[in-house]
C-alpha positions in Angstrom: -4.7 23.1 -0.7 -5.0 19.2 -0.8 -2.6 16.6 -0.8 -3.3 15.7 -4.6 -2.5 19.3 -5.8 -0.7 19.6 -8.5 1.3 23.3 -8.5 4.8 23.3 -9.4 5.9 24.4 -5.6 3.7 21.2 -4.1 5.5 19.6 -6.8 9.3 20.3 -6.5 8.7 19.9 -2.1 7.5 16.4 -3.4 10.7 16.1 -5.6 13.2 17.5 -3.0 11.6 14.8 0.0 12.2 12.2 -3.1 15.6 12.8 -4.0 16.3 13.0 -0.3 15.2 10.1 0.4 15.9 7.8 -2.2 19.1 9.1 -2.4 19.9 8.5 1.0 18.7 4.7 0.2 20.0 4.5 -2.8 23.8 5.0 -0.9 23.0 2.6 2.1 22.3 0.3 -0.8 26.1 0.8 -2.2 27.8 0.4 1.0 26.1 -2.3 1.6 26.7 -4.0 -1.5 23.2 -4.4 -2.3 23.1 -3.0 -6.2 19.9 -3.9 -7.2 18.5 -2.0 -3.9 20.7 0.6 -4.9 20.1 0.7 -8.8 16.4 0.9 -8.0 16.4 3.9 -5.3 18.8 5.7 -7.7 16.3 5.7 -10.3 13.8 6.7 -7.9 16.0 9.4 -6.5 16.4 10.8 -10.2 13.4 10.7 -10.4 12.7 13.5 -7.3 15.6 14.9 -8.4 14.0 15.6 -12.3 10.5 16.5 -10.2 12.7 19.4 -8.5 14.2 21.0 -11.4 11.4 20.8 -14.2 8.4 20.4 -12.2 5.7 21.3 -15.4 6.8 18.8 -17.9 6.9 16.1 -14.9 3.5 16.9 -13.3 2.3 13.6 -15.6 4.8 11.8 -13.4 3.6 13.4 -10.4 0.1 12.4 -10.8 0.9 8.5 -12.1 3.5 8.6 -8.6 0.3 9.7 -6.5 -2.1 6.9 -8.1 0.4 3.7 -7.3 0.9 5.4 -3.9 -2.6 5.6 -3.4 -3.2 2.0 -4.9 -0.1 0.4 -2.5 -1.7 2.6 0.4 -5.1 1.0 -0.6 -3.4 -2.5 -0.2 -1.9 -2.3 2.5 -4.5 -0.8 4.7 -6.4 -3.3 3.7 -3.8 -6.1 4.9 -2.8 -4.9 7.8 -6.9 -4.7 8.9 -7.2 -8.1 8.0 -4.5 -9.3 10.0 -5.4 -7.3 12.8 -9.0 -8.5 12.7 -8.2 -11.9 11.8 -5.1 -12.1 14.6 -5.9 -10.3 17.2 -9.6 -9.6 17.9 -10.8 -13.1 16.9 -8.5 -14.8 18.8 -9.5 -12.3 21.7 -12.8 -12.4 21.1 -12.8 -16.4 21.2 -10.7 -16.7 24.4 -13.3 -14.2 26.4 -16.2 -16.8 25.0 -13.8 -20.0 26.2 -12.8 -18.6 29.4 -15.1 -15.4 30.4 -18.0 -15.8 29.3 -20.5 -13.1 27.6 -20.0 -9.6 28.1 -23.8 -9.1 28.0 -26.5 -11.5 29.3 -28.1 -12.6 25.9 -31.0 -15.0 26.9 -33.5 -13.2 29.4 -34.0 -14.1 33.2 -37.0 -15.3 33.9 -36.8 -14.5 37.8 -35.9 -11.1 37.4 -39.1 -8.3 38.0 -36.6 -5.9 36.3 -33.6 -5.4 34.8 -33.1 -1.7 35.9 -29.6 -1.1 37.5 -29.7 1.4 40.6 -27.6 4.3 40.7 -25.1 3.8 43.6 -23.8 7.7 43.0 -25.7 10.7 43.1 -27.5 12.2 40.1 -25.5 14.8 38.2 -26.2 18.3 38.7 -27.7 20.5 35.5 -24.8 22.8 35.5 -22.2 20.0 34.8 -24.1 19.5 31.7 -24.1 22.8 30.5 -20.3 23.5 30.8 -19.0 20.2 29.3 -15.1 20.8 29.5 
């Protein structure tokens, strides 16, 4: 069965987490005092709670809930890789250049006669191989 699967038991599970949760929102949001917070989860939590008892006439609400899940999941993957990108591994990436140097030797060196590395262990044997875990 996959995620996007629209039978009225994948349905009403999807209701029940809904109402659950949005309830359980919805009444943080009227003890804190926060009704518009509150207003909106209730809806929300109405809504689950309508998914759970008449899960055939909803499924169009079902599949429209999926797509703007899917879009905001869409959004904010994409955000949060561009911040990751843009605030941590170029800023990592420019302090090894500033203070390390280059992982790799880029230009060639013209006084080597090779640039083969010597094993300092012993070679593996076949049967290590063979049996990998």
């Amino acid at each position: 069965m996959n995620s996007s699967s629209t039978e009225p038991r994948q349905i009403r599970r999807f209701g029940l987490v809904a109402f659950l949760f949005f309830g359980t929102l919805a009444g943080l949001g009227f003890w804190r005092d926060k009704t518009a917070l509150a207003c909106f989860f209730s809806i929300l939590s109405s809504a689950g709670f309508g998914l759970l008892l008449l899960p055939g006439p909803l499924r169009p609400v079902y599949s429209g809930w999926l797509k703007v899940a899917h879009l905001i999941g869409k959004i904010i993957t994409g955000a949060v890789l561009a911040l990751a990108y843009y605030l941590v591994i170029t800023p990592s990436g420019l302090l090894k250049r500033v203070f390390g140097g280059r992982p790799l030797p880029l230009k060639p060196d013209r006084k080597a006669f090779t640039y083969w590395v010597q094993r300092e262990e012993t070679a593996q044997p076949k049967e290590r191989f063979t049996k990998r875990f």
